[in-house]
C-alpha positions as CSV (number, residue, x, y, z in Angstrom):
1,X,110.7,97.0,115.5
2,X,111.0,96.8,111.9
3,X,111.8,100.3,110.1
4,X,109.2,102.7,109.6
5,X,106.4,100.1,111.0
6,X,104.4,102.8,112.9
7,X,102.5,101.0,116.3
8,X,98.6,101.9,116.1
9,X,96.7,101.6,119.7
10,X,93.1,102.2,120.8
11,X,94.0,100.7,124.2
12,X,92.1,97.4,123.8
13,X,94.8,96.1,120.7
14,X,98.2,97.2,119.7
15,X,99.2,97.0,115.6
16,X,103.0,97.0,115.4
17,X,106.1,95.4,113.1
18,X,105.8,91.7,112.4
19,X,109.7,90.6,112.8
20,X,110.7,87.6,112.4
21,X,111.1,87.1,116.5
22,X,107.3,86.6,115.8
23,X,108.1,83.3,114.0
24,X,107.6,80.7,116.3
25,X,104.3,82.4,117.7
26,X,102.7,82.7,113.9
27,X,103.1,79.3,113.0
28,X,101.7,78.0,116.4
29,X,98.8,80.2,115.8
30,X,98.1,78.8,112.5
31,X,95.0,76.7,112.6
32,X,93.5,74.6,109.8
33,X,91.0,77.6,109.5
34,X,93.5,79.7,109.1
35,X,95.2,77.6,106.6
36,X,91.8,77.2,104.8
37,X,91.0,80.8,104.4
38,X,94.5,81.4,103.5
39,X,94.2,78.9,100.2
40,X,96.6,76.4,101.7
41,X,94.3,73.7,103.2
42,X,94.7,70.9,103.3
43,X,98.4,71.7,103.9
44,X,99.9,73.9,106.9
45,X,102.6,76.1,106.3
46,X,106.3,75.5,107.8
47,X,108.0,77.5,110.0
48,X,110.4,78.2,107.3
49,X,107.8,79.5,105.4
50,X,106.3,82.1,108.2
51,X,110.1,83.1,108.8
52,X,110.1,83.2,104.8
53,X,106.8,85.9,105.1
54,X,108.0,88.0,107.9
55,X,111.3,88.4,106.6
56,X,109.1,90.0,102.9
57,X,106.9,91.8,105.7
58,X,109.9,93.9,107.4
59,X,111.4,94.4,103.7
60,X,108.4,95.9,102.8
61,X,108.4,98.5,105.4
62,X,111.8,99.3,103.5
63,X,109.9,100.3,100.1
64,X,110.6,96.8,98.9
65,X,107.1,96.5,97.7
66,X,103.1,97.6,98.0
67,X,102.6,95.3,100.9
68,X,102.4,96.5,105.0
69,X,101.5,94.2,107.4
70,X,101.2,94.6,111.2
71,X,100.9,92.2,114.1
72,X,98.2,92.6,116.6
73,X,99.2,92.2,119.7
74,X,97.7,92.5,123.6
75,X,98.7,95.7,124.6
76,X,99.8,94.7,128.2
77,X,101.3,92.1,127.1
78,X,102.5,91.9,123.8
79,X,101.3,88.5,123.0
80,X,100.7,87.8,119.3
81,X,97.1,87.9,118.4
82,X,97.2,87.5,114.8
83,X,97.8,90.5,111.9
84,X,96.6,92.7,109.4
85,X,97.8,93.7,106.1
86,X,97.4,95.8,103.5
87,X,98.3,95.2,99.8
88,X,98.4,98.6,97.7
89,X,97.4,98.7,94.3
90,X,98.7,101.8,93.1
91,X,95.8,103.1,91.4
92,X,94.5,104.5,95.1
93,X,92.9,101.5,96.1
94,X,94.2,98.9,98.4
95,X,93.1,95.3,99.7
96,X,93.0,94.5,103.1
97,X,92.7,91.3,104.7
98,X,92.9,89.7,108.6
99,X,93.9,86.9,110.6
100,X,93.2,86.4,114.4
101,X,95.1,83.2,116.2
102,X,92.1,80.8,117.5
103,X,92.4,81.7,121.2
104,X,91.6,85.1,120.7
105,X,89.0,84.7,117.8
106,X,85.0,86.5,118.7
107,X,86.9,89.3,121.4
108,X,86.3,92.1,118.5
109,X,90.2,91.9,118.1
110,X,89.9,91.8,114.3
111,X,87.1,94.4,113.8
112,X,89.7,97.1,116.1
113,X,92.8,96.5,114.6
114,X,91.2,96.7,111.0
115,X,89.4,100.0,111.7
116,X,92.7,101.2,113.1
117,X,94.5,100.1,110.1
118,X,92.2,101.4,107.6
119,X,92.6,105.2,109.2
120,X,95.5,104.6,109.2
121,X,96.0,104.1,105.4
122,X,93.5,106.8,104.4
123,X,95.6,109.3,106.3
124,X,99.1,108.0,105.2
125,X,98.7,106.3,102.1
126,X,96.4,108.9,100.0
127,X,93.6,106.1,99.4
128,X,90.4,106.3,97.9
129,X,88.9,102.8,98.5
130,X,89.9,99.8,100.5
131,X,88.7,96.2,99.7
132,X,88.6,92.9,101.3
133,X,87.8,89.9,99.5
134,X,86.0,87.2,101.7
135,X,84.2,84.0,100.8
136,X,80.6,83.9,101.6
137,X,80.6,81.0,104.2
138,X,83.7,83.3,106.5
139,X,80.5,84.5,108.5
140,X,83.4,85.8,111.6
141,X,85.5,88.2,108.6
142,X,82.3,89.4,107.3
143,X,81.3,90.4,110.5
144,X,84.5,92.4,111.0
145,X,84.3,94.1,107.7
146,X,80.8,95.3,108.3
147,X,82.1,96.5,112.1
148,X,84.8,98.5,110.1
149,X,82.3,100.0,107.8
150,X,82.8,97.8,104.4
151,X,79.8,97.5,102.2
152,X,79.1,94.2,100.5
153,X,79.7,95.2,96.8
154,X,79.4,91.9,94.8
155,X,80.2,88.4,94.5
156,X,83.6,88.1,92.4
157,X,85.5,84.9,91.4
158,X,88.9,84.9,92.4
159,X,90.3,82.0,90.3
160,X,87.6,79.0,91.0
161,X,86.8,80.5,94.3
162,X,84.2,82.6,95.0
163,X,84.2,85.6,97.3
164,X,82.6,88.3,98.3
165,X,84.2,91.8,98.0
166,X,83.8,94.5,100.3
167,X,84.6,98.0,99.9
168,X,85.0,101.0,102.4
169,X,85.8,104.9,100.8
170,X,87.5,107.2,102.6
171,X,84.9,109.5,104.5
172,X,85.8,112.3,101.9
173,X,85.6,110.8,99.2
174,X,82.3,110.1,97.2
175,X,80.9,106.9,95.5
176,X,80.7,108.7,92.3
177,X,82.7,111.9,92.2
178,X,81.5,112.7,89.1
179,X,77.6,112.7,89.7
180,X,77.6,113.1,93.8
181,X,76.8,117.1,95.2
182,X,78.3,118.7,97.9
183,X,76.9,116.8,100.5
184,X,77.7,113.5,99.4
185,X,79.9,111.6,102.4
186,X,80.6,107.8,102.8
187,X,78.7,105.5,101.0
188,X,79.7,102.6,102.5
């Protein structure tokens, strides 16, 4: 396991390190879907290039940079599932984003590992707000996000593309500190 990459279970999926060892398993997981949502369509990525990622993904763990990224995995088995990650922003926001590996797509994989990820970064990573970006036709990543508890904020262009960004705030932590009472509680 890569340094410091804590494992997060519910007993249905298993977050832990994404190593290298994973390399051969990513890229044969990698559909053109996955390549789409990923901005690489038409072309697939190499194995050299997942090798390339995982290698940035244990560095990170190291304090390298704002990016964490688990692997999901069956928890009997181990077998690679797909990942999640988490890019932080430094401002107390992070953005989160998914990937699930095509035979293991509409099992509610994606919508456990994420709400395990994002308590996990509330409670570790002093966050306010996490957001995923997802364009409007991903109807599957939408689903997840609203499973997890992100609102649908806004439609935001992220260079020509458009997507859709989705927000969940801590529990805690109001909308609009300044103007919410004492009751106010997640907005999202």
């Amino acid at each position: 396991m890569a340094a410091g990459t804590p494992r997060l279970c519910d007993g249905h999926v298993l977050l832990d390190a994404l190593t290298r060892a994973d390399a051969a398993a990513h890229w044969a997981g990698e559909d053109d879907e996955h390549a789409r949502r990923f901005g690489w369509y038409p072309r697939r990525s190499s194995l050299e290039q997942v090798e390339a990622y995982l290698d940035h993904v244990e560095a990170s763990w190291r304090g390298a940079d704002g990016r964490r990224a688990w692997a999901i995995r069956d928890p009997a088995t181990t077998t690679l599932q797909g990942g999640c990650e988490v890019r932080l922003q430094g401002d107390g926001t992070a953005q989160l984003s998914w990937w699930v590996f095509p035979p293991f797509r509409r099992q509610g994989i994606a919508s456990r590992a994420v709400r395990l990820v994002c308590d996990y970064a509330f409670g570790t990573f002093g966050l306010h707000r996490l957001e995923a970006f997802i364009a409007p036709d991903n109807l599957a990543s939408r689903g997840v996000a609203r499973n997890a508890g992100f609102a649908e904020m806004e439609a935001v262009h992220e260079g020509e593309q458009l997507m859709l960004r989705y927000v969940l705030r801590r529990p805690d932590v109001p909308a609009n500190p300044a103007t919410a009472g004492p009751d106010a509680a997640r907005t999202s």
